[in-house]
C-alpha positions in Angstrom: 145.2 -46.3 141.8 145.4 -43.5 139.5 147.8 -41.0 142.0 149.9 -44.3 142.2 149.8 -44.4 138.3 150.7 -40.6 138.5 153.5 -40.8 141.3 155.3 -44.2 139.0 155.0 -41.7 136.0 156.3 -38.8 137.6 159.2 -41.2 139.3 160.2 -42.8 135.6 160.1 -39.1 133.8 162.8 -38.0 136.7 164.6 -41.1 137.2 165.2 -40.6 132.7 166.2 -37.0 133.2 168.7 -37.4 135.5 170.1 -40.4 134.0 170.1 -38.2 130.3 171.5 -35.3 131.8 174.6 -37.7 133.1 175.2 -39.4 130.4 175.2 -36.3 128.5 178.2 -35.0 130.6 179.8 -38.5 130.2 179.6 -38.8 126.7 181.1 -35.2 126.0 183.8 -35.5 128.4 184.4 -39.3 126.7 184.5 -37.1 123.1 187.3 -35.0 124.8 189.1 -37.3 126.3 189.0 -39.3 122.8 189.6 -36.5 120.5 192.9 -35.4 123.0 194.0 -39.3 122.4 193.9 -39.0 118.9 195.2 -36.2 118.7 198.1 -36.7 120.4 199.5 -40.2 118.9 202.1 -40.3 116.8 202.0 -40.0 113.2 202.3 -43.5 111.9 198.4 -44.1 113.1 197.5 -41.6 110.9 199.0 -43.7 107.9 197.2 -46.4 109.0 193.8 -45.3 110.3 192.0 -43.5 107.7 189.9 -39.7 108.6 186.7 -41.2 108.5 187.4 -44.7 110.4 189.1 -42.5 113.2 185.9 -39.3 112.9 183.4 -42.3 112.9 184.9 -43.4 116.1 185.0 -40.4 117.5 180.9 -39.3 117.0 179.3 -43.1 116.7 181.1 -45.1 119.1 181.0 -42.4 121.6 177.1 -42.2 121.1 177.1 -45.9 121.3 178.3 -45.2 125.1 175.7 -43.0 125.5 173.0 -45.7 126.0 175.2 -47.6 128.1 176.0 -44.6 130.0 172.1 -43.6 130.7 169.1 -46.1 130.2 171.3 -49.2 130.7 172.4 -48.5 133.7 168.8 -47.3 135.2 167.4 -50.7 133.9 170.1 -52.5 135.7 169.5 -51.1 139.0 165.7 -51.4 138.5 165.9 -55.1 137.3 168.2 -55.9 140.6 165.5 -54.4 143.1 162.9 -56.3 141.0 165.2 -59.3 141.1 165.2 -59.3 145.0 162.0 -58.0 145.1 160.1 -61.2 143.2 162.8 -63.9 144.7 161.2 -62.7 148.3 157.8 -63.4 146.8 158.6 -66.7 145.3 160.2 -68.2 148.7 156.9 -66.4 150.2 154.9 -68.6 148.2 156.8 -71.7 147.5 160.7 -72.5 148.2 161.0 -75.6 146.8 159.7 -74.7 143.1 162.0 -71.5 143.8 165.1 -73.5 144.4 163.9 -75.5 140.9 164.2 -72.2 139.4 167.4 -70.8 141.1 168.8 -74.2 139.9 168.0 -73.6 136.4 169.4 -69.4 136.4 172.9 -70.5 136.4 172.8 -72.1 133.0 170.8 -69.6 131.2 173.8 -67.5 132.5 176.1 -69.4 131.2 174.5 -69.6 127.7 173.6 -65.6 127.9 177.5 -65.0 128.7 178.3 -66.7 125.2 175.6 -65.0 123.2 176.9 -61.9 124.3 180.8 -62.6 123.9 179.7 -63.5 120.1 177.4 -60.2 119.7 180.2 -58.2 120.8 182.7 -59.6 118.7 179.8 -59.0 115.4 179.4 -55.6 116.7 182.9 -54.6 116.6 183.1 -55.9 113.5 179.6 -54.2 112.2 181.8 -50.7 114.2 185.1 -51.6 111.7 182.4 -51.2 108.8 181.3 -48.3 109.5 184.4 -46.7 110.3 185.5 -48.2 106.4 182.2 -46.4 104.9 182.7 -43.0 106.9 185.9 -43.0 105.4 185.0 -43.1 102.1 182.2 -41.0 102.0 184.6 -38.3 103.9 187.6 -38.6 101.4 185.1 -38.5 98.3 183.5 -35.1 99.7 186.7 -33.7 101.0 188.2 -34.2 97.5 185.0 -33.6 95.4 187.3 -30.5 93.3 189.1 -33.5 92.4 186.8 -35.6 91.9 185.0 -33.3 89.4 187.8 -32.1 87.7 188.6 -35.4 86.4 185.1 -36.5 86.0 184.7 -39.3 87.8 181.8 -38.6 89.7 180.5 -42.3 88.2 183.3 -44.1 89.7 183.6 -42.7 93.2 179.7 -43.2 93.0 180.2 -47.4 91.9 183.1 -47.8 94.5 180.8 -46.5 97.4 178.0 -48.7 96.0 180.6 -51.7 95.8 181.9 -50.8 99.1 178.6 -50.6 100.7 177.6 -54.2 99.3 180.6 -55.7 100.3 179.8 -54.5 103.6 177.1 -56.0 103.3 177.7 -59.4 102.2 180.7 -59.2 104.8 178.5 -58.4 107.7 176.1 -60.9 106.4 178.7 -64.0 106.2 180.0 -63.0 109.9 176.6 -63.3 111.3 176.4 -66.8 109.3 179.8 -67.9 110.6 179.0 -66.4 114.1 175.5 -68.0 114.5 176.1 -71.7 115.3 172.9 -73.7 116.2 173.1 -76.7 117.7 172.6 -80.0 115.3 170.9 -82.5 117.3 169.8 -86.0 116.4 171.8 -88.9 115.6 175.4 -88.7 115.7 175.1 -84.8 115.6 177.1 -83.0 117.6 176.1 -80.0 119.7 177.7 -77.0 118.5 177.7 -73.5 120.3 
């Protein structure tokens, strides 16, 4: 029991190195690929995208893809053989409570596929935020001469905080809007 313990242990620290080490060469050559696109639009983006939104994409959203590029993917492969692996058992022991259960997959699917369409719309929205906060923080450093010439250390500090709480209460009202729960009972209607 224990050399199996050792053997899974040994088989999970290579299986998370390999996948590391790949995403690591994903993600860099993402950063290049990214920081070559920017760089080579025209100028009117850079009137409309601001330093910060466009460096925030450039080191979060790219480290964002790391995850997906390394333990997500090792999870996936390892939940399919498990998938396979306990459907075998569960015909092995009973096919028709297994068919009950295969009949029942398809809609928590369904209702997974919709969660995740609305947590991906909240997250790029929760992304836009933080592009709008880098960018302040980045022109208020950048220009601190200027900032400190003209005193206004106090201000740039309230904007931030005002910024920073209207993120907040932003991020806060699209989660509201975003989570729907169903109202049952009389006359309710289902909402999703």
């Amino acid at each position: 029991l224990l050399l199996a313990m050792a053997g899974g242990t040994l088989c999970a620290f290579v299986r998370s190195f390999i996948f590391n080490a790949a995403g690591e060469r994903v993600v860099a050559r993402l950063r290049i690929m990214l920081f070559r696109a920017i760089i080579s639009q025209e100028i009117g983006l850079f009137d409309r995208r601001k330093t910060g939104e466009l460096l925030s994409r450039l080191s979060s959203d790219t480290t964002s893809l790391q995850d997906v590029a390394t333990s997500q993917v090792s999870m996936f492969f390892r939940g399919v053989i498990q998938l396979l692996f306990n459907a075998f058992i569960m015909f092995y022991t009973s096919w028709k409570l297994t068919l009950v259960v295969f009949g029942v997959v398809p809609l928590v699917v369904i209702c997974i596929a919709m969660y995740g369409r609305r947590v991906r719309k909240v997250a790029t929205q929760y992304s836009d935020a933080l592009g709008l906060a880098a960018d302040t923080a980045q022109e208020s450093i950048s220009n601190i001469r200027t900032v400190r010439s003209f005193a206004g250390e106090g201000k740039i500090i309230d904007e931030a905080q005002s910024a920073e709480g209207g993120q907040r209460e932003k991020r806060a009202a699209c989660l509201r809007r975003e989570r729907r729960w169903p109202r049952g009972g009389r006359g309710g209607r289902q909402r999703w």
